[in-house]
Every structure is written in structure tokens, then in C-alpha cells.
C-alpha positions as CSV (number, residue, x, y, z in Angstrom):
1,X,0.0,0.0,0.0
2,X,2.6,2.6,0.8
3,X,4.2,2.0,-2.8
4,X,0.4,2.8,-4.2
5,X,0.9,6.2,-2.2
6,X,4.5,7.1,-3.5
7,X,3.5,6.1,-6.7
8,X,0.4,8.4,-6.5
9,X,2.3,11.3,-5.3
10,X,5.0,11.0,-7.5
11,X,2.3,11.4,-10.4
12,X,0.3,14.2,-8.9
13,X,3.5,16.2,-8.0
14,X,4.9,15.6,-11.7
15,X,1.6,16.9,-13.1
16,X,1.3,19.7,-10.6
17,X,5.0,20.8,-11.9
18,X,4.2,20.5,-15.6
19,X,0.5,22.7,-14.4
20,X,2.4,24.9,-13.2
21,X,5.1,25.4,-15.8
22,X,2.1,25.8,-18.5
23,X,0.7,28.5,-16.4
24,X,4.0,30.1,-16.1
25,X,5.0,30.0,-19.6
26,X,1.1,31.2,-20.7
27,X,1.1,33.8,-18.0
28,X,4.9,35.1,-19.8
29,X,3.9,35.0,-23.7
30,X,0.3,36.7,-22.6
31,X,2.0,39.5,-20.2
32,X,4.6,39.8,-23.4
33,X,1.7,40.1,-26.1
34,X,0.0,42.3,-23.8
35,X,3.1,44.6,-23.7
36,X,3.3,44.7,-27.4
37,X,-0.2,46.5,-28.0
38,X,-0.6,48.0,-24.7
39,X,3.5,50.4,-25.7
40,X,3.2,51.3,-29.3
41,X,-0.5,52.3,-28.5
42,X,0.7,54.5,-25.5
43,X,3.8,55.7,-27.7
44,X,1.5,56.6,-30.3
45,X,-1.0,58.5,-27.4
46,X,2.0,60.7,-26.0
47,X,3.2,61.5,-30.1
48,X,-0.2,62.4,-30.9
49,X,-0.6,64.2,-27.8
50,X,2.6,66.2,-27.9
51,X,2.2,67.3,-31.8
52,X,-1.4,68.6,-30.7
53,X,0.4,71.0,-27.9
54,X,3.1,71.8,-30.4
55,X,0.9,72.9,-33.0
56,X,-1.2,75.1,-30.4
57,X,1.5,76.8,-29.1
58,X,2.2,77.4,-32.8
59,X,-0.6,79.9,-32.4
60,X,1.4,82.2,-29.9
61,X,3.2,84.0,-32.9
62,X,0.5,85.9,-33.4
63,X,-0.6,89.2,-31.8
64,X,-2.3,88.3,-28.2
65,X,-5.7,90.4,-29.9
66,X,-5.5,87.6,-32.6
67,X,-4.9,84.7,-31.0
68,X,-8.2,82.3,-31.0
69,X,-8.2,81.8,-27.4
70,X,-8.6,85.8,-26.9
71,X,-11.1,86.2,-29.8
72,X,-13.6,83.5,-28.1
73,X,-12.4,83.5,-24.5
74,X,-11.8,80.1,-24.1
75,X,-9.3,77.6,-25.1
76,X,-10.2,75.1,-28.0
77,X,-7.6,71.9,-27.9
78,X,-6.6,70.8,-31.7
79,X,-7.2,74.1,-33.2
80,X,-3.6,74.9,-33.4
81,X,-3.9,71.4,-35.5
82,X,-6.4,73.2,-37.8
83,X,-4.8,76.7,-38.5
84,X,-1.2,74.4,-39.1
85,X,-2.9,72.2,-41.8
86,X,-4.6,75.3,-43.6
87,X,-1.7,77.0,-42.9
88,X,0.2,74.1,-45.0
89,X,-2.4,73.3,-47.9
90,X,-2.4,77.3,-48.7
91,X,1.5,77.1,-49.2
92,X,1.4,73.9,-51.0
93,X,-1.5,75.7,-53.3
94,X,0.7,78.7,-53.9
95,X,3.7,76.6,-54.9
96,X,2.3,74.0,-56.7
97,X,0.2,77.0,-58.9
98,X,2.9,79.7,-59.1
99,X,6.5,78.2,-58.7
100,X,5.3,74.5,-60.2
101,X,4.7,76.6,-63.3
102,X,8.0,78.1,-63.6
103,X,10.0,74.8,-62.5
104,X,8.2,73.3,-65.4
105,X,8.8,75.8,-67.5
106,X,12.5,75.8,-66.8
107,X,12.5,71.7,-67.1
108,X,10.8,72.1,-70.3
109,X,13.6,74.8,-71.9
110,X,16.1,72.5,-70.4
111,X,15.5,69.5,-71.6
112,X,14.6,71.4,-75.0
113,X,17.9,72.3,-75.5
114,X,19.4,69.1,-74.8
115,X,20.5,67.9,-78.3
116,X,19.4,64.1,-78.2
117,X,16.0,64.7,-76.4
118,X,14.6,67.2,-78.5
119,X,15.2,64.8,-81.5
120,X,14.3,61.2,-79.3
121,X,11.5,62.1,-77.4
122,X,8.3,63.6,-79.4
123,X,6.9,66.8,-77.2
124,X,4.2,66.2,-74.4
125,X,0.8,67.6,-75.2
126,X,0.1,67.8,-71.5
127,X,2.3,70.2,-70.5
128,X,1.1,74.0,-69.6
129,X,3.3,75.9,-71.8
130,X,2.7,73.4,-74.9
131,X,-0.2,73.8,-75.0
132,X,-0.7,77.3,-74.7
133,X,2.0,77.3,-77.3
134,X,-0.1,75.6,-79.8
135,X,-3.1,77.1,-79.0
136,X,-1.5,80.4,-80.3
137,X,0.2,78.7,-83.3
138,X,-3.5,77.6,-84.3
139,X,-5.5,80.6,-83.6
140,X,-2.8,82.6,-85.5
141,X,-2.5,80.7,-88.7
142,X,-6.6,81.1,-89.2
């Protein structure tokens, strides 16, 4: 009988030690998986988070009777974030209108005066100044 009993705790230990070392190991790749959304989600948080206070403090170039927070009375988060993007898409409309014009234009003479390209490569019908350059030629032979 005693033998029965060693026997039976020798199996009930060697099961509670491989219980044990599944809940260990589970408990390890879960805390680790947990980690792995719980950081880039909190990184992302504290990037978004200082961008936002960066671009509202962007607003404190202008004159204090300017500023939003002065006009309204009270402080809006993110708008800093608004004025900053219009601020950007009204330069990018300027440059891409105004100075995209005259890069082209200079591309185009460039690349016109380059010997084996004016004779290889047929003109592009797209471009700005081609266009208006043969919509003169036509109107003036009629």
C-alpha cells in the first residue's frame, strides 16, 4: 500500500510541476503580447498628444488680440492642428500654382535644349506651356 501512495504522489506532483510550468509559460507569452499592444499604442498617445500641444503653441506667434483663445475666451484643444494644416495646404496651393509653373517651364527649356532629347523624345501635349504654345500657333495661322 505505501508504494500505491508514492507512486500516486510522484504522479500528482509531476503533473502539478508540468501545471504549473504551462501557467507560467502562458502567463509570460500573454504579459509579453500584452506589452506589445498596450507600448506602441501608448507611444503613439503621447506622439499624438505632444504634436497637438506643439501645433497650439504654434498659435502664440500671433498678436495676443489675434490669438483664437482671446477672440472666443476660451481655449479650443486641436485648433492649433487646424490653423497648421490650412496653414500648409495654402502654401502647398501657392507653390504648386505659381512656382510649379515656372519649374516646369524651366525643365521644359532644359530639356529642349538638350541635343538628343529634343530629337528622341516627341513633345508632351500635356504640359502647360505646350499647350498654350499651340493654341497660339493655331489661332494665328486662321
Amino acid at each position: 500500500m505505501p508504494e500505491k501512495r508514492r507512486s500516486a504522489r510522484r504522479n500528482f506532483n509531476s503533473a502539478g510541476k508540468t501545471f504549473f510550468r504551462s501557467l507560467r509559460s502562458d502567463f509570460r507569452s500573454l504579459f509579453v503580447a500584452g506589452l506589445l499592444v498596450i507600448i506602441p499604442l501608448w507611444l503613439t498617445f503621447l506622439v499624438i498628444k505632444f504634436m497637438l500641444g506643439l501645433m497650439d503653441n504654434a498659435l502664440l506667434i500671433l498678436p495676443r488680440r489675434l490669438r483664437p483663445d482671446e477672440l472666443i475666451g476660451f481655449h479650443i484643444p486641436g485648433l492649433g492642428l487646424v490653423v497648421s494644416i490650412f496653414v500648409i495646404l495654402t502654401v502647398g496651393f501657392i507653390a504648386r500654382n505659381f512656382l510649379g509653373r515656372r519649374i516646369v517651364r524651366y525643365v521644359e527649356v532644359l530639356l529642349e535644349n538638350t541635343p538628343w532629347f529634343a530629337t528622341s523624345i516627341p513633345p508632351s501635349s500635356s504640359s502647360p506651356t505646350r499647350c498654350s504654345a499651340a493654341t497660339r500657333n493655331n489661332s494665328s495661322a486662321r
